[in-house]
N, C-alpha and C positions, 0 to 999 in steps of 0.2 A: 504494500500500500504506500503509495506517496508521498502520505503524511508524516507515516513512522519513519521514512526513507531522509524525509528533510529534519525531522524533529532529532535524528542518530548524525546528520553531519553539519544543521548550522551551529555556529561555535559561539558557547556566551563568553563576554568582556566582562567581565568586573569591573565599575569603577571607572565606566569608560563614557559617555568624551567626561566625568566628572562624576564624583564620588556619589555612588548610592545608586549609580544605572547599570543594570545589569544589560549591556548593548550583545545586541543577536547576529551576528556575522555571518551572510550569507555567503561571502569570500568562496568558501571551502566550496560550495554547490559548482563554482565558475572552473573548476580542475577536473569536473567529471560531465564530458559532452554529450554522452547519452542522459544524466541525471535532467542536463537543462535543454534537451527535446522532451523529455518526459513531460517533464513542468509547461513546456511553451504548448504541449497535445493536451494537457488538460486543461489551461487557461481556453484553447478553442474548442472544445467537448462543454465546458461550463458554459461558453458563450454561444453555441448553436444556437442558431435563432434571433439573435439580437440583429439588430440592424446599427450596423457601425460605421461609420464612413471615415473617421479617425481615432488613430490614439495619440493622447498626450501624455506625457513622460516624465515625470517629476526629478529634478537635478537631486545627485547624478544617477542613483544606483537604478530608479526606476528606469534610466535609459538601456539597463542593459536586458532585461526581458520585454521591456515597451517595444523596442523596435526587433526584435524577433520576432513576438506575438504583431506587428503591423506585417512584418512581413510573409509571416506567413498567410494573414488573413488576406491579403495583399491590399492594405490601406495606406494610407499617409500615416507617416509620424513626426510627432508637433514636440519638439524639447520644449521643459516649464523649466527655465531656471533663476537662478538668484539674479538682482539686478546688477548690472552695469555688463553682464557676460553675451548678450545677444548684438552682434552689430546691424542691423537693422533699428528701423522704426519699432517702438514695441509699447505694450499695453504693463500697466502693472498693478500690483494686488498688494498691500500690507497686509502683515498681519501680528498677533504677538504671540511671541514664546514665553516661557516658563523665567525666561532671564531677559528679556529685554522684544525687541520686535524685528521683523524679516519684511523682506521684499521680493516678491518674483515676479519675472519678465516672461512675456509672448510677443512674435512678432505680430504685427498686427495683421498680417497678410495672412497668419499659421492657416486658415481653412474659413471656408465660406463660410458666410451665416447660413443657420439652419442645419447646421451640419452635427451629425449625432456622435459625441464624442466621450471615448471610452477612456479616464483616467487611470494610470498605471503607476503604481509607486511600490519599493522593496517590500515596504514592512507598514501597518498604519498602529500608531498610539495615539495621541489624541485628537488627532485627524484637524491638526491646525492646517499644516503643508496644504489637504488635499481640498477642504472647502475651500481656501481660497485659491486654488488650483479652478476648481466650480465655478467660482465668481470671476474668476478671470474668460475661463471657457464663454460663460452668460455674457460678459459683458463685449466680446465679438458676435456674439447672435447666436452662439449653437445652445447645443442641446445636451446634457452629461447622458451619456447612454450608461451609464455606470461607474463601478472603480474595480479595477481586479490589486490583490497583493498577493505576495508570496507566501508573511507572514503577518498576523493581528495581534495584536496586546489587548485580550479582551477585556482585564479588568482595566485597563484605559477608558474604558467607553468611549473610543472614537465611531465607530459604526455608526453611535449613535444621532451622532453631528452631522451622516452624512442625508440621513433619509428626506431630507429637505430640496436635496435635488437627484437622489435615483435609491427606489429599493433594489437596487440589484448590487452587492457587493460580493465580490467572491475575494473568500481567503482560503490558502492549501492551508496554512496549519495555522493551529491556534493554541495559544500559550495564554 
């Protein structure tokens, strides 16, 4: 099973980026290339049926199965990242962390309006990153056709923050 499969090789941090986080290190998944086809066939086995016309990929780690999973589905992929790193024209979203507050950039051309756009990020905890991921998506014209992660920090209650703009969340494992 898949889940037992990621739950036996992502690696916990202690104390990582700062004391008192136990950080989930997907690293170890990215040394075994059958593990992340496994992963990128079950991200489109969950997603059957959705109507997707983009994904967007939250800096950096969601870039690395965001644009798999586009490519396999064969979509566009739209990088979400921190400000000042995109050169183009771009749109941006604040928002605050647990220490102070963040910024992320889309260019503003990333995908038409109306366009139904599938959020992709490593890991979700308290799902700051990905609403305003949402808000930025809205505020070009589309549509969140969902969020997929690899892993959830359920007693985070991020999931919770997201059902305001899609019940469709898929996470492989959850801690």
């Amino acid at each position: 099973m898949l889940e037992s499969k990621l739950k036996d090789i992502v690696r916990d941090i202690p104390d990582f980026p700062s004391p008192g986080i136990l950080f989930k290190d997907i690293t170890p998944i990215l040394k075994d290339s059958n593990l992340c086809s496994e992963i990128v066939e079950e991200f489109v086995q969950r997603l059957h049926g959705v109507d997707i016309d983009v994904i967007a990929g939250v800096e950096s780690r969601g870039f690395l199965f965001g644009l798999m999973l586009a490519n396999k589905l064969g979509v566009p992929f739209v990088p979400i990242r921190k400000q000042g790193r995109l050169p183009y024209k771009t749109v941006s979203e604040s928002y605050k962390l647990e220490y102070g507050q963040a910024t992320i950039e889309v260019h503003e051309d990333a995908f038409e309006s109306g366009a139904k756009v599938l959020i992709h990020d490593d890991l979700l905890a308290t799902g700051g990153t990905v609403v305003a991921t949402a808000k930025l998506i809205e505020k070009l014209g589309g549509e969140v056709a969902g969020f997929s992660f690899i892993i959830s920090l359920d007693f985070l209650k991020g999931e919770g923050r997201l059902s305001r703009f899609s019940d469709r969340v898929i996470s492989l494992v959850r801690y």
